[in-house]
N, C-alpha and C positions, 0 to 999 in steps of 0.2 A: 511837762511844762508847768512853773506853779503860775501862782495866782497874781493877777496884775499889783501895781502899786509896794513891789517888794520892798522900796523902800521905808517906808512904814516900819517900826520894829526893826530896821536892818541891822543891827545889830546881832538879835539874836537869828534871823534869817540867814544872814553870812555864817556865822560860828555853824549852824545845824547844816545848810549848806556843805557847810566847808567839811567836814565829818563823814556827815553820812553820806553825802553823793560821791564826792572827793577822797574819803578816807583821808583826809591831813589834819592833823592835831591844833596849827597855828598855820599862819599867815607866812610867807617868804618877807623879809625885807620891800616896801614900797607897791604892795600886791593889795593891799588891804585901802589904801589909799586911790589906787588908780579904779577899783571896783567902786568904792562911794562914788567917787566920780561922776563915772560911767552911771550909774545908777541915779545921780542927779541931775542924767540930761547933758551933760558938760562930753566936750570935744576932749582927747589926748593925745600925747606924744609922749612915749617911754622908748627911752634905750634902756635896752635889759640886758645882761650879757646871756649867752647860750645855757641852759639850764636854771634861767632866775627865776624860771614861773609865769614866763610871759601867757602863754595857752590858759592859764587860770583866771587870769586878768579877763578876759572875755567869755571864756567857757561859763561861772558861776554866774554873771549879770545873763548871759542869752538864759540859763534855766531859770533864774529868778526873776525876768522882766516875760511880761505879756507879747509877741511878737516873733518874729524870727531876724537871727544873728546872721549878717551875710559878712564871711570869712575870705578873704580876697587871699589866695597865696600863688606863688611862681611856678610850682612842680608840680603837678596833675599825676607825674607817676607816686606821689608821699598820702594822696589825699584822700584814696581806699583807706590805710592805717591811722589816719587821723580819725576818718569818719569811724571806725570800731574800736577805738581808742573813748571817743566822747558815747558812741552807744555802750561802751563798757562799764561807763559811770552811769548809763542810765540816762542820756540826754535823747533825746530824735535827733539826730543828725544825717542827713547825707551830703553827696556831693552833685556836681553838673559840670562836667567835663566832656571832651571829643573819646573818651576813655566806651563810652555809653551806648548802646545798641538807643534807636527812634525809641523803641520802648518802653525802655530802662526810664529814658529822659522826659519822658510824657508820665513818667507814673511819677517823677521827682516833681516835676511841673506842677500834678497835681496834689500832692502833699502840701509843695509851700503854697498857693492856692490857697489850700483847706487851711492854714493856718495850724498844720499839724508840728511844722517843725521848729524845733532851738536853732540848728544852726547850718547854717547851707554853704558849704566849698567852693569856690568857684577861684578861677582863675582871672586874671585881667582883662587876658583877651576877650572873654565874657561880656564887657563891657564896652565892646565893638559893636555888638549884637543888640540893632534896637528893639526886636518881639523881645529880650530877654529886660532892657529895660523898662519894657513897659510892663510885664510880669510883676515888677518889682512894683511900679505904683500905683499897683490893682490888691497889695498885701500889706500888712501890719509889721511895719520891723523896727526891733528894737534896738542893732547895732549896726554899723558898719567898721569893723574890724581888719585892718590892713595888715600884715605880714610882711617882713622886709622892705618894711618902707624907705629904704635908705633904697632902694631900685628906683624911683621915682625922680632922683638927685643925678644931675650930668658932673653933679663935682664927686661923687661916691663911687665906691670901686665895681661895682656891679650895675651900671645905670642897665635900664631895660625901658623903651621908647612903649613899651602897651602900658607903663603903670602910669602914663600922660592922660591917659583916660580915665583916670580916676579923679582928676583937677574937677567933674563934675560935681560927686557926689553933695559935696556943701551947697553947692545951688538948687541942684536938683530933686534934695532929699532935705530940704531942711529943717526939718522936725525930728531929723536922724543922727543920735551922734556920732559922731568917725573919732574912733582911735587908731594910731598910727602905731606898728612896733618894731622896734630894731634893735641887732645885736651890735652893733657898729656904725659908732655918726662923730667925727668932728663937729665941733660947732659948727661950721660954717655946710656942711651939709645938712643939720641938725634945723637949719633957717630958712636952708633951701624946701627940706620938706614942708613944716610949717607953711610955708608960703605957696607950696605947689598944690596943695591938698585945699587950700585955702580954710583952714582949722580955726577956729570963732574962740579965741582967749581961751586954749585948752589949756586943760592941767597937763603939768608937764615937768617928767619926772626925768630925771639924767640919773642914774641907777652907777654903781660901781662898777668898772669894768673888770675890776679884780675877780680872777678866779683861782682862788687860794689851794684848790684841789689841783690844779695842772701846776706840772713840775716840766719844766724850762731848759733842756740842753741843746748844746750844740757843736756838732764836731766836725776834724775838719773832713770833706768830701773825697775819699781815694776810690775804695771801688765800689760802689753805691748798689751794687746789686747784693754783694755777699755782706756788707755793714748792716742792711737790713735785714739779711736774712739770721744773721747773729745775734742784731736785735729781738727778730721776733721770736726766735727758739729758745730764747730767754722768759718770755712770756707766753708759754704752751694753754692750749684752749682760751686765750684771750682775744678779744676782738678788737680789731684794729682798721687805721685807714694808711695807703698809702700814695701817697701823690706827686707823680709825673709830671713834667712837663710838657711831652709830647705823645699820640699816638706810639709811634713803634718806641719809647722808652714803657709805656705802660705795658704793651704787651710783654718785651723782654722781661721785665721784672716780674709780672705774671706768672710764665711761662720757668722761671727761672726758680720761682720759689714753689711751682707745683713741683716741679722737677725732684724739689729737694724735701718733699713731702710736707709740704703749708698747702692747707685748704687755701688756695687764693684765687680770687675771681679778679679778671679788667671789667673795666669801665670808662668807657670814653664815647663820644660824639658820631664817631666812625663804625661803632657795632650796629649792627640791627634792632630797632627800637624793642621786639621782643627780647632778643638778648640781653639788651640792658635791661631790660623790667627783669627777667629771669635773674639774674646776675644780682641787683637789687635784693628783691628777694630772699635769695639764698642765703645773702647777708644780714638780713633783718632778720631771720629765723633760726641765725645760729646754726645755719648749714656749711658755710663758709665762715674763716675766724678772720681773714682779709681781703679788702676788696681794693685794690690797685687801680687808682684814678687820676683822670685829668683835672681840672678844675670844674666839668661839665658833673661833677657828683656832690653832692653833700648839701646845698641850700633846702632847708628846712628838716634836715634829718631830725629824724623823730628817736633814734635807736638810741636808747639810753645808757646803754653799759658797754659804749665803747670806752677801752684801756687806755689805748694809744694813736696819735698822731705820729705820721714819718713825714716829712718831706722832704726827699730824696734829690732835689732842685729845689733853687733858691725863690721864692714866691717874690711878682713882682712887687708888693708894696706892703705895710705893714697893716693895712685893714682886711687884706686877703689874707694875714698870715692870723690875724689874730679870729677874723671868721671860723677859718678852717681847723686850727687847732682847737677852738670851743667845740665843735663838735663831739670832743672828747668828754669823758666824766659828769653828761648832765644827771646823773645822777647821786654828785655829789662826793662820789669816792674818788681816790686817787687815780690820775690817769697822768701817761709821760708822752711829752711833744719835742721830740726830735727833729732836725734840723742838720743838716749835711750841707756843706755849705761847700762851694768851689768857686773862686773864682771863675773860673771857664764859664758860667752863668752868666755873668754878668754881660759879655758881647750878646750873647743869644738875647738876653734879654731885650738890650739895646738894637738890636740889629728890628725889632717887632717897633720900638719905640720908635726908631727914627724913620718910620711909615705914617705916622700919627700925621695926616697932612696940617693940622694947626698948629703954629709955631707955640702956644702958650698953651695948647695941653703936653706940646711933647716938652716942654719945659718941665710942667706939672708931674707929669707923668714919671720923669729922668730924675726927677728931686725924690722923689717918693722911691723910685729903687734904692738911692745911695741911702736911706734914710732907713731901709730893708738891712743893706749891704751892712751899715754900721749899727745895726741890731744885734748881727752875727758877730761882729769882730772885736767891738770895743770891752773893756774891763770894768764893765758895771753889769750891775745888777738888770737880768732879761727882763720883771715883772717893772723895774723902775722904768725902764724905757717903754714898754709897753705902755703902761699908765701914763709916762707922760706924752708920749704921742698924744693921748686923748684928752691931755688935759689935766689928771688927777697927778698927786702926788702920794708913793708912799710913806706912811708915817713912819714903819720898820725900819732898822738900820739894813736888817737883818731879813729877809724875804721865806728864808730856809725851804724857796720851791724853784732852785733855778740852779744851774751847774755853778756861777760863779759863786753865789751864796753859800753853797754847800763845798765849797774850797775843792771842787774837782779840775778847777784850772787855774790856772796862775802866770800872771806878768811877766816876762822876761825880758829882758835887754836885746836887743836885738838891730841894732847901729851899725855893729861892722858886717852885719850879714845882709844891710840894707844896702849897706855902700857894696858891695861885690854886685848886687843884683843892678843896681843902678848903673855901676861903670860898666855891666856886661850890655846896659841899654843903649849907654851912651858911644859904645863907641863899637856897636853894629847900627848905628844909623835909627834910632827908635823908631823902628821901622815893622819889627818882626814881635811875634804874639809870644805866650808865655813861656809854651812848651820849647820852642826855638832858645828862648834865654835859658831856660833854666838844662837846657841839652848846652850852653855855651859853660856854662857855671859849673857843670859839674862832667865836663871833657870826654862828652859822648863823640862817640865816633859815628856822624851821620852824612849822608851824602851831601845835605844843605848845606851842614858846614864845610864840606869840602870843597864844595862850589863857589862857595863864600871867604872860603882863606880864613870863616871865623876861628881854625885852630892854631890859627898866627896870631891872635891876639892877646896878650897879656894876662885879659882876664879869662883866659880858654882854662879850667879847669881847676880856680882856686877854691871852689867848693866842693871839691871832688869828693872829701872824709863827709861828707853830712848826702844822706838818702834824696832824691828826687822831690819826696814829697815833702820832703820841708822847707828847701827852694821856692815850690809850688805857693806853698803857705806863706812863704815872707812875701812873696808876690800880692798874692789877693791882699793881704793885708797891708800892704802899701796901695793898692789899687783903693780898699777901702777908707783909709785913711786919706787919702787923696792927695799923697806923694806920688803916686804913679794914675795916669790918665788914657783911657783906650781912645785911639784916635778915629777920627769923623769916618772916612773909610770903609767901603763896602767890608774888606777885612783888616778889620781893625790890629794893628800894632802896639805899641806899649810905649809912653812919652814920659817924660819927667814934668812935673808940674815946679812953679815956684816954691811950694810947699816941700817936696820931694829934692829940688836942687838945696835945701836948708839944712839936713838930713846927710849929701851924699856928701858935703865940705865939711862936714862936724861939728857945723852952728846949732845943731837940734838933736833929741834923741832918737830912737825910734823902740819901740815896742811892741811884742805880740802874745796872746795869749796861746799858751800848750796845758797838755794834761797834767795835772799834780803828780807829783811823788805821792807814792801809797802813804807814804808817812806822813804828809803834809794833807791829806785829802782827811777833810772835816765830818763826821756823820752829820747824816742829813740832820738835821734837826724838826720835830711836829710843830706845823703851825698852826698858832693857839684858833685859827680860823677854823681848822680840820677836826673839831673835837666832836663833830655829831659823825664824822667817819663811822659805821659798824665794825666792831672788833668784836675779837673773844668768842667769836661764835665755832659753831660745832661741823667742822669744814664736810664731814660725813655725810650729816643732816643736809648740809646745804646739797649737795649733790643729788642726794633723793631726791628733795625737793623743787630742786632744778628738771629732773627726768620727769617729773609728774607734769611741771609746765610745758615741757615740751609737749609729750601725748595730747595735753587740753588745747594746746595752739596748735598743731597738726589739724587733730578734727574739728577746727573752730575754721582753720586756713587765716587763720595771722598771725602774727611774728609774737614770739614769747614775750614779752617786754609789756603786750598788749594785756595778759594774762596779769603777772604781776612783775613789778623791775626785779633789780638780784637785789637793789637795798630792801625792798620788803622780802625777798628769799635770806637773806642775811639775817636779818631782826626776829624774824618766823627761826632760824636754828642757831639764834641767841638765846631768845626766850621762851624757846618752845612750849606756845601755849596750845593749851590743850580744850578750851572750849570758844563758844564763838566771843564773849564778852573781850576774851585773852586773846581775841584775833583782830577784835575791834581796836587794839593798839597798837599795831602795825601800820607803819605808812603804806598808806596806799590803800587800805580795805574800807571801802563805801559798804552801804548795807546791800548795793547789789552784789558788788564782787564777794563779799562775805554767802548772800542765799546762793549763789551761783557753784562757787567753789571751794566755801569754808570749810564745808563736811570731808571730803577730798583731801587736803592738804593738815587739815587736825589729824583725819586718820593713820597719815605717815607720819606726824609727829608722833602720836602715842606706840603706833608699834616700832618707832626709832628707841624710843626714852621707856618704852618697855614696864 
C-alpha cells in the first residue's frame, strides 16, 4: 500500500505506478482522467466498453490512496481470479463471499480491520449484512467502486434488485467516493444510475462504445449445431463462447461438438453449482477451448484472449448482444461475433415477453427485440447500428469490421418472392406459422396440408425451383421488416401488416440481404483503429512460451492469462528480449511480475533465438 496523500506529485506517481505495478507504458483512452478524479475525492460514472481498462480506473488509486478499496461485483464465482489477478501486480487484495469457510472469513475480517488491505471483493448481497456494515465504519477506505453498475437500473437489461442496497453508500459513507462502472448504459439508464447511487456532481465519462477489434457477421440460421461446429474448426486451439437460449439447446450443442472432438464444456443455471465452477474453470485455464452457455455465463469475465463469440439464437435486445459479444478480444486483438439468426426466434422470444405482467415494459421490452431483429437483417453497416443504438455516430464510411462493410453480403430484390410468400399467407387464413407457409410455397406433400386442401391452392407450389431455406429467409426478413407480423396467440401465425399489404400489390419494394458472389466479396480491409494489434511475431516462440505459462498457472492454480495475457506472449516472441530492462517493455510486465517470472521466460527466449 503506498503512502497517503498520493495525490501530491500525482503525476509522477501515476506514470511509476502505471509501469512498474501495472506493467503499461501509457494511459487507455479516459483512464487517466477518471484516476485524477478519484484521487481528488470526486464521485464517477464511466461507461467503458468491455476491455477499456475499466479495473485500472480503480485498481491504481486503491494502491496509491491510504485506506482500503471496497469492490462491489455480481459473480463471487470470477472474484478468486480477480483477487490473484490484483495480488499479481502486487496489490493486497482479497475477497468476502459465501465461497469462504468461518475461517477463511474471520482471517479476511481481520486484514481489513488491520488496515492491511488495497482492495476487498465483495458482492452486493454483502450489503444486506449489517455486522459487515458496520466492519466497514470501524475502517479507513479509500473507494467504493461498483462493477456493472447498469444492474442497479430497472430500465437496463440486467436489473438485479440486491444492487438497491447500494442507494446507501452516499449517505452512509460520505467522506467515501463511489465510482460507478459499466459496459453498457443509454442515457436514460445512464441517469437512472446517477440518481440511484445518489453520486454528489461526479465526473463522468461516456467512453466509446466502439470496439474496432470485434468484427460483425451475421448469417442466416439453418442448422445451428453443425454452422457452429464449421465455425469453430475453422479456428483450432482458439478460445470461444457460445450461447444458447435454453437448457437442453446448451447441452445438445455441448454434447454435439464434444462428439465431433471440440473441447466444449455447458454452462447453464440448471448444472450443479460445483459443476459450473469446474466448467468455468477449465475454461479460464485453457483446458477447454469452448464453453457452451446460457445467458447465466459471462458477466464480469475476466478471460482475456477470448477469439470469438457465437450466438447461436437470436439475443433478446441489443444491450445483451452488445454485453455478450464484448466479452471477446479484451485484449485488444482481433476477435469474430457471429450471429445465426432465424426467424423461428423471434415467437420464442415473444412468447417470454408477453408474460411481462406490466403492459409498458412488455411494450419496452417487444420494441427492443424488433430493434435486435433489425440489427440482424437490415443493409447497413453492424458497428453503425450498434453505435447508434447508444447514441454515437460513426465517422467511417467505411467500418472494415462487419460482414456488410467487408462486401460479404449484398442487397437483392426480392418483391416477387415477397409477394408468393404473402399470397401463400393470405389465402390459408394468416393463421399458420412459418414452416406451414413455406411447406405451402414450395409443394410439400404434408399431411396438414392435406387436411387443409392447402394443395388446392394456387399458390401450392410456386416456389417449388428455390430451397426451403430461402423461403425461410424472405420470411424473417419480412417478419423483420415489419411487412409480416406474428400474431397475439398462444401459437402464433403469420399476419400481413399495412406495411406488408404495400409490398404484396406492388406499391413498394422489397429487399433482403444474401452472401456475395466470391467475386463480388471485398477483402477485409485493417482498421486504422487495429494498428497496435501484435503481428510479425515468431508463431514458434510464441507456443514455447505459451507451454511455460501453462506449468506456472498449473502450480500457481490460476488461469494462464493471470500469468501473463497472449498480447504480452505475442510481444515477448516479437521482440525477443533477452534481459530484464528488454522485458520491462512488454505490456503487462510490473516489477513483480518481471522478479517472479522474468528469469524463466528470458531463458526460453535465448535458448529459442540460440
Amino acid at each position: 500500500m503506498a503512502e497517503p496523500n498520493a495525490t501530491s506529485g500525482a503525476g509522477d506517481a501515476l506514470r511509476r505506478a502505471l509501469s512498474e505495478v501495472f506493467g503499461f507504458h501509457a494511459f487507455r483512452a479516459n483512464q487517466e482522467d477518471i484516476i485524477r478524479a478519484i484521487l481528488a475525492g470526486r464521485d464517477v460514472f464511466a461507461v467503458m466498453p468491455t476491455g477499456g481498462g475499466k479495473s485500472l480506473c480503480y485498481q491504481l488509486p486503491a494502491y496509491l490512496l491510504d485506506g482500503t478499496c471496497v469492490v462491489i461485483s455480481p459473480l463471487i464465482s470470477l472474484m478468486k481470479d480477480q483477487v490473484d489477478a490484483a495480488k499479481g501486480n502486487g496489490l493486497a487484495a482479497e475477497f468476502l463471499n459465501s465461497s469462504l469457510d468461518p475461517a477463511e472469513r474471520v482471517a479476511v475480517g481481520r486484514r481489513l480491520a488491520a488496515g492491511e488491505l488495497d482492495l476487498l471483493y465483495v458482492a452486493p448481497e454483502r450489503f444486506a449484512v449489517e455486522s459487515f456494515l458496520g466492519a466497514l465504519t470501524s475502517v479507513r477506505l479509500s473507494l467504493f467502486a461498483i462493477d456493472e453498475a447498469h444492474c442497479i437500473s430497472e430500465w437496463g437489461h440486467d436489473f438485479r434488485p440486491d444492487y438497491l442496497r447500494l442507494s446507501r453508500l452516499a449517505a452512509e459513507f460520505a467522506g467515501v467516493p463511489v465510482a460507478a462502472f459499466t459496459a453498457t448504459a443509454t442515457a436514460k439508464v445512464q441517469d437512472d444510475i446517477t440518481a440511484k447511487l445518489h453520486l454528489r456532481e461526479p465526473h463522468t465519462v461516456r467512453a466509446s462504445f466502439n470496439r474496432p477489434n470485434l468484427f460483425y457477421q451475421v448469417l442466416p440460421k439453418t442448422a445451428p449445431n453443425r454452422q457452429v461446429l464449421s465455425f469453430v474448426r475453422g479456428r483450432p486451439g482458439e478460445a470461444g463462447i457460445v450461447y444458447r437460449t435454453t437448457r437442453d439447446s446448451v447441452e445438445t450443442t455441448a454434447e454435439f461438438l464434444t462428439a465431433q472432438g471440440v473441447k466444449a464444456l455447458p454452462y447453464h443455471a440448471g448444472l450443479p453449482n460445483a459443476t459450473r465452477k469446474a466448467h468455468q474453470e477449465a475454461f479460464n485455464r485453457d483446458e477447454a477451448d469452448v464453453i457452451v452457455a446460457t445467458v447465466a455465463f459471462g458477466m464480469g469475465i475476466d478471460k482475456s484472449n477470448i477469439r470469438f463469440v457465437v450466438h447461436a439464437d437470436l439475443p433478446k435486445n441489443i444491450e445483451s448482444y452488445y454485453q455478450e459479444t464484448g466479452r471477446s478480444g479484451r485484449d485488444g486483438e482481433p476477435a469474430h461475433c457471429l450471429l445465426l439468426f432465424g426467424g423461428g426466434d423471434i415467437p420464442k422470444i415473444r412468447y417470454f415477453i408477453d408474460d411481462i405482467p406490466d403492459e409498458t415494459e412488455r411494450k419496452v421490452a417487444t420494441g427492443k427485440l424488433y430493434e435486435m431483429v433489425n440489427f440482424a437483417t437490415v443493409n447497413a453497416c453492424r458497428r453503425r447500428q450498434l453505435l447508434g443504438y447508444f447514441g454515437e455516430r460513426l465517422a467511417e464510411a467505411n467500418c472494415a469490421g462487419c460482414d456488410v462493410c467487408a462486401g460479404q453480403v449484398e442487397q437483392v430484390d426480392a418483391t416477387r418472392d415477397a409477394q408468393i410468400v404473402m399470397s401463400a399467407m393470405a389465402r390459408t387464413g394468416q393463421r399458420f406459422g412459418a414452416a406451414h407457409v413455406v411447406d405451402v410455397v414450395t409443394g410439400a406433400d404434408t399431411q396438414k396440408i392435406r387436411d387443409f386442401q392447402h394443395d388446392l391452392l394456387v399458390t401450392y407450389g410456386t416456389g417449388a425451383e428455390k430451397p426451403k431455406a430461402h423461403w425461410r429467409r424472405v420470411i424473417d426478413t419480412l417478419v423483420a421488416q415489419e411487412c409480416v407480423a406474428y400474431t397475439d396467440s398462444r401459437y402464433p401465425g403469420l399476419r400481413i401488416t399495412d406495411k406488408g399489404a404495400e409490398v404484396l400489390f406492388g406499391r413498394a419494394e422489397f429487399h433482403i440481404l444474401k452472401a456475395a458472389e466470391p467475386k463480388k466479396a471485398r477483402k477485409r480491409k485493417r482498421s486504422a483503429a487495429l494498428a497496435e494489434v501484435v503481428e510479425n511475431y515468431d508463431e514458434a516462440l510464441f507456443e514455447k512460451l505459451r507451454s511455460l505459462r501453462t506449468t506456472l498457472a498449473r502450480a500457481q492454480n490460476v488461469p494462464p492469462y493471470i500469468v501473463f495475457s497472449d498480447r504480452a506472449l505475442r510481444e515477448m516472441a516479437r521482440d525477443c528480449p533477452t534481459s530484464p530492462d528488454g522485458m520491462r517493455q512488454i505490456t503487462g510486465v510490473g516489477e513483480k511480475k518481471l522478479r517472479r517470472y522474468g528469469e524463466q521466460f528470458i531463458a526460453v527466449i535465448q535458448s529459442h533465438v540460440g
